[in-house]
C-alpha positions as CSV (number, residue, x, y, z in Angstrom):
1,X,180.4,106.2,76.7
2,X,181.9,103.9,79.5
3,X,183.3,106.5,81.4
4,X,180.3,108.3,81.6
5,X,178.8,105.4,82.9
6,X,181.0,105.4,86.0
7,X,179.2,108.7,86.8
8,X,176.0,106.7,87.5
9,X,177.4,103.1,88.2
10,X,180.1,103.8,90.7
11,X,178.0,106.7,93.0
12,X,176.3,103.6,94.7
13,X,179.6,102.8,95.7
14,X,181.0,106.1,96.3
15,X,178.0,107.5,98.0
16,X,178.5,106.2,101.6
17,X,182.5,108.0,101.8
18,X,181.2,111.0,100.4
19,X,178.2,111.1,103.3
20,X,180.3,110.1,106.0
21,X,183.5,112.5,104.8
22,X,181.5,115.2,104.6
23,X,178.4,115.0,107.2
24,X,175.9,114.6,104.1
25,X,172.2,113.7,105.8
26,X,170.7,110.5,103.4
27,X,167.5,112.7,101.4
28,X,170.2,115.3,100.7
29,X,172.9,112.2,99.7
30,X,169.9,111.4,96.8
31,X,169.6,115.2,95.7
32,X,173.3,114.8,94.4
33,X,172.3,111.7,92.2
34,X,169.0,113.7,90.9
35,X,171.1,116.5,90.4
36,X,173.5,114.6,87.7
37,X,170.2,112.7,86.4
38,X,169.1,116.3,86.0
39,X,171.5,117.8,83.7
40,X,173.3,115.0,81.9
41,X,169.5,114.8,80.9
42,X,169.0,118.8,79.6
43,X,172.3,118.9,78.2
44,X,171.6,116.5,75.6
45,X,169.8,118.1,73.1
46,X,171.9,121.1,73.0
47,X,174.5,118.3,72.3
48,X,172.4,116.5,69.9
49,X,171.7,119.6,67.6
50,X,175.6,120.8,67.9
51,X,176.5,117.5,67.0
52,X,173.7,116.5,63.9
53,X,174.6,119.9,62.4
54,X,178.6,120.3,63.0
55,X,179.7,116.3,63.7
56,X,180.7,115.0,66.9
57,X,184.3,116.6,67.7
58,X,183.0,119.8,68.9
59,X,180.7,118.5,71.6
60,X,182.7,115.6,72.4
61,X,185.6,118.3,73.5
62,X,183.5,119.9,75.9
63,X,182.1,116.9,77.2
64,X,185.8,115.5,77.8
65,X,186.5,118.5,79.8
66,X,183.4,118.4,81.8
67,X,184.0,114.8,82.6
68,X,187.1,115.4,84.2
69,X,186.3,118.5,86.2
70,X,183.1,116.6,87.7
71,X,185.7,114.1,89.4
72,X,188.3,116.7,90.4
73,X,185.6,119.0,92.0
74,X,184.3,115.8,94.0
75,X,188.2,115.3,95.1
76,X,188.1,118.6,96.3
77,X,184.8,119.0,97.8
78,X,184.7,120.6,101.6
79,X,180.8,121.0,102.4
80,X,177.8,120.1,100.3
81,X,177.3,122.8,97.7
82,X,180.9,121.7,96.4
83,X,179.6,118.3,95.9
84,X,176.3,119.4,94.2
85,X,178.2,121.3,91.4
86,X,180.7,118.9,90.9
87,X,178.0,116.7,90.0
88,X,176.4,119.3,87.8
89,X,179.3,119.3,85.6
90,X,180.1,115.7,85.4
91,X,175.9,115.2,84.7
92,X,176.7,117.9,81.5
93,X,180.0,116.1,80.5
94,X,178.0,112.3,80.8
95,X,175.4,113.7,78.8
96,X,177.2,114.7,76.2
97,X,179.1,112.3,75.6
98,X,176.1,109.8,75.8
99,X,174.4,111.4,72.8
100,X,177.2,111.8,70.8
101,X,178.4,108.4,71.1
102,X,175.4,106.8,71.0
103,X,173.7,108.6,68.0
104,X,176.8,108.2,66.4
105,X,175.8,104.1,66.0
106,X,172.8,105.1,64.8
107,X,174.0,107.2,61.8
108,X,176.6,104.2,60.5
109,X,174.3,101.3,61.2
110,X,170.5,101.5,59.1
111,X,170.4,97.5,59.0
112,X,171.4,96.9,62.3
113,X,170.6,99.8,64.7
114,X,169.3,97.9,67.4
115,X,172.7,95.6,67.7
116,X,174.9,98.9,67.0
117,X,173.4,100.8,69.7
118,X,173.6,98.3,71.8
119,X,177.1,97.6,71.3
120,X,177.4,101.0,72.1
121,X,175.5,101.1,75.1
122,X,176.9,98.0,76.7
123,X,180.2,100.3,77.1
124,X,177.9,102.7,79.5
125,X,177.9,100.1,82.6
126,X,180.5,97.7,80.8
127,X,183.3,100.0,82.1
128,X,182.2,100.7,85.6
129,X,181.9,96.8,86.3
130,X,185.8,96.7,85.5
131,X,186.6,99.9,87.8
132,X,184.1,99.1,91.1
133,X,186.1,96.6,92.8
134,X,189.0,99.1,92.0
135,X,187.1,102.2,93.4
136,X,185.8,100.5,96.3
137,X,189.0,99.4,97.6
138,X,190.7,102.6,96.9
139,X,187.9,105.5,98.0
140,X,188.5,104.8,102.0
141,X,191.7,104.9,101.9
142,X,192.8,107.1,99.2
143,X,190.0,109.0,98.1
144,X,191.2,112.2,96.7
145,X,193.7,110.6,94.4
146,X,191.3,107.6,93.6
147,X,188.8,110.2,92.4
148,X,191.5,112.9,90.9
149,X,192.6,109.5,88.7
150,X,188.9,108.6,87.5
151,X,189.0,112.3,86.6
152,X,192.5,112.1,84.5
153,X,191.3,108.6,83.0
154,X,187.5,109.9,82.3
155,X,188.7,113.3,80.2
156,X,191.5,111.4,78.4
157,X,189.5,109.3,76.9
158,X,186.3,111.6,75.8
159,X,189.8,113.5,74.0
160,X,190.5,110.3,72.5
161,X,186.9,110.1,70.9
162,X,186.8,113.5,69.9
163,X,189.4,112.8,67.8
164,X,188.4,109.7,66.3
165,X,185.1,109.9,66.0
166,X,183.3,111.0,63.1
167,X,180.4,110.7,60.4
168,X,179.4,108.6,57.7
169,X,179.7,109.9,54.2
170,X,176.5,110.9,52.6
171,X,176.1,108.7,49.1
172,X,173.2,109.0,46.6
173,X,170.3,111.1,47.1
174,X,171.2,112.2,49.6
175,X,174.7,113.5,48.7
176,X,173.1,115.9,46.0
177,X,171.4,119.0,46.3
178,X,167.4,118.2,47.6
179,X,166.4,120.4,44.8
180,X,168.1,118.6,42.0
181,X,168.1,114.8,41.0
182,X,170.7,112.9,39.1
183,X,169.7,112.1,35.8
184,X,171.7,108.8,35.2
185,X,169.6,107.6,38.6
186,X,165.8,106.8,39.1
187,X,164.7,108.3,41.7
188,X,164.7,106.9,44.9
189,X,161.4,105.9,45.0
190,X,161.5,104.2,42.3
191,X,164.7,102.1,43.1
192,X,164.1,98.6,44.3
193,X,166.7,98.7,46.4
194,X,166.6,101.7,47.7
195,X,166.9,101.8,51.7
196,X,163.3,104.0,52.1
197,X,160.5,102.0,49.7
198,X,162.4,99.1,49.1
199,X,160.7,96.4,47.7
200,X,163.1,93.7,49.2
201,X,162.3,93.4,53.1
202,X,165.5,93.2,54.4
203,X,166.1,97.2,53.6
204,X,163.1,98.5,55.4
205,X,162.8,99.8,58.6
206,X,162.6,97.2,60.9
207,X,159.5,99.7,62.8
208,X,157.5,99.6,59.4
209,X,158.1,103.1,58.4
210,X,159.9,102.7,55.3
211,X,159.9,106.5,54.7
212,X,161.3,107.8,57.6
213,X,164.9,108.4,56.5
214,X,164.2,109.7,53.0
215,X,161.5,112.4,55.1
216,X,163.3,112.5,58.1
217,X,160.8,114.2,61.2
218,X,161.8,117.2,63.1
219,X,161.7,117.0,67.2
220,X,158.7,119.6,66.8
221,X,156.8,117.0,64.8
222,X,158.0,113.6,66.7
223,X,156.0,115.2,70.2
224,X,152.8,115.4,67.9
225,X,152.7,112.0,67.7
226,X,150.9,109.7,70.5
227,X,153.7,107.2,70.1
228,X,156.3,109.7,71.2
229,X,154.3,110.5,74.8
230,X,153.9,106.6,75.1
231,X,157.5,105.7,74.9
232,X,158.5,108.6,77.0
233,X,156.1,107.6,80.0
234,X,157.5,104.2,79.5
235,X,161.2,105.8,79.9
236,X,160.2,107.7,83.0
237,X,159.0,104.7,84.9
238,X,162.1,102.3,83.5
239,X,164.4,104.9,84.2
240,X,163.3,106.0,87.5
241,X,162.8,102.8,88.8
242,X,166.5,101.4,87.3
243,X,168.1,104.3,89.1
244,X,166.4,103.6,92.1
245,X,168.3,100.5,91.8
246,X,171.5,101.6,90.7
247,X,172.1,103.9,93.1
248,X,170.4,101.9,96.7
249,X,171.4,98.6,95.6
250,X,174.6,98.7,97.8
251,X,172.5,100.1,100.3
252,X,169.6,98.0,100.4
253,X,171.9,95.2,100.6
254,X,173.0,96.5,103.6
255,X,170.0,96.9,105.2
256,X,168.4,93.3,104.4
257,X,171.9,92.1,106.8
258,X,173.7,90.9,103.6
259,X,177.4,90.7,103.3
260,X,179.8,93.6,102.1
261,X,181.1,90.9,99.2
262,X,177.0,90.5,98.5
263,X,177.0,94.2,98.5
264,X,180.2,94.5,96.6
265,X,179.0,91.9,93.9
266,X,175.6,93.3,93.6
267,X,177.0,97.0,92.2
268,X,179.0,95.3,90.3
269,X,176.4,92.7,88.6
270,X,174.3,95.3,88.1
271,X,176.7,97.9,85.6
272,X,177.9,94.5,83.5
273,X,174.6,92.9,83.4
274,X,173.1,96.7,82.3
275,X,176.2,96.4,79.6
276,X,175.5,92.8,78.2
277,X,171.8,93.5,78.4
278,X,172.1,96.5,75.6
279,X,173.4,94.7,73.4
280,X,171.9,92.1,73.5
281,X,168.3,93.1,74.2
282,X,169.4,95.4,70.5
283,X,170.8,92.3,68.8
284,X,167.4,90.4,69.6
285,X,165.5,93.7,68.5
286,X,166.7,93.9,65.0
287,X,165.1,90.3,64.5
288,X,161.8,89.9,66.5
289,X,161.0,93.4,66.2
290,X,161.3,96.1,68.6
291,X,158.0,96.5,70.3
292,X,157.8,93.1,71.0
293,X,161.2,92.6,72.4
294,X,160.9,96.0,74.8
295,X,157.5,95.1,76.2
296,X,158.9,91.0,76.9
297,X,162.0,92.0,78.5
298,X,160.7,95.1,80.6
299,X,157.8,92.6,82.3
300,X,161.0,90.3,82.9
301,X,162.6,93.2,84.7
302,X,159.7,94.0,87.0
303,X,159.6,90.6,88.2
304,X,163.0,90.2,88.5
305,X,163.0,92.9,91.0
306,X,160.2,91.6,92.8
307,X,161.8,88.6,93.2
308,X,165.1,89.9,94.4
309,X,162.8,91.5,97.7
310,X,162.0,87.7,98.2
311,X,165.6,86.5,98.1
312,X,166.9,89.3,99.8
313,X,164.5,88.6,102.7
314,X,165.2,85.7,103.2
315,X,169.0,86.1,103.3
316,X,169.8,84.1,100.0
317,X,172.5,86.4,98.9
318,X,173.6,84.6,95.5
319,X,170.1,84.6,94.4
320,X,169.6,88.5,95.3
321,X,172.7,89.2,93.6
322,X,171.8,87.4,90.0
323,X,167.8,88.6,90.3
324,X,169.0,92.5,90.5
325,X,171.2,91.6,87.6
326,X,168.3,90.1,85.9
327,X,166.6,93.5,86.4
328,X,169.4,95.6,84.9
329,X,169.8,93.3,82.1
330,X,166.2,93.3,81.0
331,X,165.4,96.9,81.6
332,X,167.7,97.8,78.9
333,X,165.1,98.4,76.0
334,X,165.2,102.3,77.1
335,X,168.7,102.8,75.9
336,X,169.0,99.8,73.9
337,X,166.0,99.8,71.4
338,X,164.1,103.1,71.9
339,X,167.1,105.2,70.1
340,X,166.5,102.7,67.1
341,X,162.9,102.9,67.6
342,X,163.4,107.2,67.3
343,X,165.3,106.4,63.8
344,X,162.8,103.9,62.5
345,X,159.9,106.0,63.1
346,X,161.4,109.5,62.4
347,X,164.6,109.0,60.6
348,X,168.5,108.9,60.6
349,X,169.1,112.8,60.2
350,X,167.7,114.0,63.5
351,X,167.8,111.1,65.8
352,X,170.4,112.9,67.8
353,X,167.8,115.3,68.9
354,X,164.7,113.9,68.8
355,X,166.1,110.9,71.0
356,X,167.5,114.2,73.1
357,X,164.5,115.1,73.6
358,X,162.8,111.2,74.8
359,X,165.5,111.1,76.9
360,X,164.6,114.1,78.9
361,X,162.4,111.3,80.3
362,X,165.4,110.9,82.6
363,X,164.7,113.8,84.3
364,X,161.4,113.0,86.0
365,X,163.1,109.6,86.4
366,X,166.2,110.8,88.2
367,X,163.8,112.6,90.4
368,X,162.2,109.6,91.3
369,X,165.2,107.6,91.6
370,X,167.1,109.6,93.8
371,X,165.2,112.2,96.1
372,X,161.6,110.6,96.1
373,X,163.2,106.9,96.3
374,X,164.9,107.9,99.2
375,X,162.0,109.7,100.8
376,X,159.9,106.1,99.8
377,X,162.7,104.2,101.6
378,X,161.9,106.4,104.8
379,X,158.5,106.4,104.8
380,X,157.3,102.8,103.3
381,X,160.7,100.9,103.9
382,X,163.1,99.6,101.9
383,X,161.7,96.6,100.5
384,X,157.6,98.1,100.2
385,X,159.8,100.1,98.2
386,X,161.6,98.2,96.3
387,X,158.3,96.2,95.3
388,X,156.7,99.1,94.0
389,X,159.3,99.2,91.6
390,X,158.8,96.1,90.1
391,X,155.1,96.3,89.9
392,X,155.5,100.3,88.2
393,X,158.2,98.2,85.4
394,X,155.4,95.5,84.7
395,X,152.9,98.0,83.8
396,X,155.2,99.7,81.5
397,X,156.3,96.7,79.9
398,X,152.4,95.4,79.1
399,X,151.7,99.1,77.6
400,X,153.7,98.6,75.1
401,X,152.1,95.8,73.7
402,X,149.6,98.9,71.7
403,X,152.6,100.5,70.3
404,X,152.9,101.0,66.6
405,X,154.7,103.1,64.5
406,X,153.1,106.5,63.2
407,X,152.2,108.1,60.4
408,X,154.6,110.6,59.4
C-alpha cells in the first residue's frame, strides 16, 4: 500500500524535474497525473474480482511488477509519450495493489473495519512522508538512479506481500455447502450471537444492516441503490479536489512567494497527515458511526483549505503548512470509512469489487485534479482556485448528513 502511495505523494515533488528535463508545457505536466488517476482507477475492479475469487497472491504479483516498471520507464523517459506510459503502468500497478491490500483489512476485521482500513490506509501517504525529503534531495542531482531505486524498492515489496498476504478462514455457515445446514447448529438466524441478526449490539453492522454479510450484494445490485450514486458524487468531489492538492501544493506554495523549506514541508505534511488521518478518522468511525464522522470531518476539510488561501496570502508559512495538513487529514473519510461503509451496507464477500467499482469515482476526480485544476489555475488563478475547492468539499460533507443505509 505505501509504495503505491509514493506514486501520488511524491509526483508534486517530482513533477517540476521531470518538466524542466524534458521540455513538458504545465496543462500537459497535469495530463501525466490524470493519466495515473486514470488507470490505477479502472484497474481495480479487474483486481478486485481476481482477487475475491482466487485470494490476493495472484494480483499482488502483477501489481509488484507494474510498480516497478512505472519508475524505471520514468528513469528512462526521453520525450513525453515515454512519460505518459510509464505512468500508465505504475497507475495499474498502484491500483492493484490498493484494492488488494485494502479489501484485504476488510475481510479479517467485521468488528473493527473502519480502524482496520484505516490502519491500512495510513501506509498509502505514511510511506511517501518518510521518502520526500529523500527524493527531493536526490531527483536534481541524481535522478535516473533516485528513480531506478524507488523502482527496485517499490516491486520488492508488493513481492513481499504477495507472499504474505492472504485470506481469512471461512468458519460456520459459511464454511458449509449454501445448500446444506449443520444439524448440530441453529441456524444462523436464529443464533444470538451470530454476526448478521445478532441480538447483542456490539456484532451488528455498525451501518444498521445486520444482513448484509450473511446476503452479501453483487456490484450489479449496489449501483441500484441511491446511496451508492450519493457516496460516489461525494468521492468525485473529495477526490478531485484532494488531488488538486496533492499534486499543486508544492507549486502553489511557490507561487504565493513562500519558501522552498515551506514548500518542502508542505508535500510532506500533506502524505503523513493523509496517513494519520485514515486511521484515525476509521478508528473514530467504528464508534460514532460512519455517516456522521465522514460528513463532520469532510466540512473540516473544506474549511481548512479555505483557510490555508488566507495564510498563504498573507505569507504566514507555518500556518499554510498545518491548514493543508488539516485538509489531508480530514478528507480521509473516502478511503478511510467508505470501504467499511461498502461492507456494512452490501457485505464482506464482494467488497473488493463493489468498493472497485465506488472508487472509479477517482476517475472523474483525477480529471479534475490534474488537467482541469491546472486549466482553473490558468484561467481563475491559483488561489480563486484553490477556494473553490474548499467550498466544492463543504457541500459534499453537508450531503451526507441524508445518508442512510439501504435496503438490501
Amino acid at each position: 500500500m505505501g509504495v503505491a502511495g509514493t506514486y501520488q505523494f511524491v509526483w508534486s515533488s517530482i513533477r517540476v524535474p521531470i518538466r524542466t528535463g524534458i521540455g513538458i508545457p504545465e496543462a500537459r505536466l497535469g495530463t501525466v497525473f490524470t493519466l495515473f488517476i486514470v488507470f490505477q482507477t479502472v484497474s481495480q475492479f479487474p483486481a478486485g474480482w481476481v482477487r475475491d475469487r482466487y485470494g490476493p497472491r495472484i494480483p499482488m504479483l502483477g501489481g509488484a511488477v507494474a510498480l516497478a516498471s512505472g519508475y524505471a520507464l520514468v528513469a528512462s523517459a526521453d520525450g513525453l509519450l515515454a512519460v505518459y506510459l510509464a505512468y500508465v503502468v505504475g497507475g495499474i500497478g498502484a491500483g492493484i495493489a490498493y484494492t488488494v491490500a485494502l479489501n484485504t483489512g476488510v475481510k479479517w476485521f467485521n468488528e473493527r473495519r473502519g480502524f482496520a482500513t484505516g490502519v491500512v490506509g495510513m501506509a498509502y501517504g505514511g510511506v511517501s512522508f518518510l521518502v520526500i525529503p529523500a527524493v527531493r534531495g536526490g531527483i536534481r542531482t541524481e535522478f535516473r538512479r533516485t528513480l531506478l531505486l524507488m523502482g527496485a524498492g517499490a516491486g520488492l515489496v508488493a513481492l513481499v506481500a504477495a507472499v504474505v498476504l492472504r485470506d481469512p478462514e471461512r468458519s460456520g455457515s459459511d464454511a458449509e455447502d449454501p445448500g446444506g445446514e449443520d444439524p448440530g447448529e441453529a441456524p444462523a438466524s436464529e443464533t444470538p450471537d451470530a454476526h448478521t441478526g445478532s441480538e447483542n449490539p456490539e456484532t451488528r453492522s455498525p451501518a444498521g444492516n445486520p444482513d448484509a454479510d450473511e446476503d452479501p450484494t453483487t456490484w450489479r445490485e449496489a449501483v441500484r441503490t441511491w446511496q451508492f450514486w450519493h457516496l460516489y458524487v461525494v468521492f468525485v468531489v473529495v477526490t478531485g479536489v484532494g488531488l488538486m492538492v496533492v499534486g499543486k501544493v508544492v507549486s502553489y506554495a511557490g507561487e504565493l512567494g513562500l519558501s522552498a523549506a515551506t514548500a518542502t514541508a508542505a508535500a510532506s505534511v500533506v502524505a503523513v497527515s493523509d496517513a494519520g488521518g485514515v486511521v484515525s478518522v476509521g478508528a473514530v468511525s467504528d464508534r460514532v458511526g460512519r455517516e456522521r464522522t465522514s460528513a463532520a470531518t469532510l466540512v473540516l476539510s473544506g474549511l481548512a483549505l479555505v483557510a490555508s488561501v488566507a495564510a498563504g496570502d498573507r505569507g504566514i508559512g507555518l500556518a499554510f503548512v498545518a491548514l493543508v495538513g488539516a485538509v489531508a487529514f480530514f478528507r480521509s473519510p473516502v478511503f478511510a470509512v467508505f470501504p467499511s461503509l461498502v461492507g456494512d451496507y452490501y457485505g464482506e464477500a464482494r467488497s473488493s469489487e463493489n468498493y472497485a467499482v465506488l472508487y472509479t469515482a477517482k476517475l472523474p476526480g483525477g480529471v479534475f485534479g490534474g488537467t482541469v485544476a491546472s486549466g482553473l489555475v490558468l484561467t481563475l488563478g491559483w488561489s480563486p482556485s484553490f477556494l473553490l475547492g474548499g467550498a466544492l468539499v463543504v457541500v459534499a460533507g453537508l450531503s451526507l448528513v441524508a445518508l442512510r443505509p439501504p435496503d438490501v
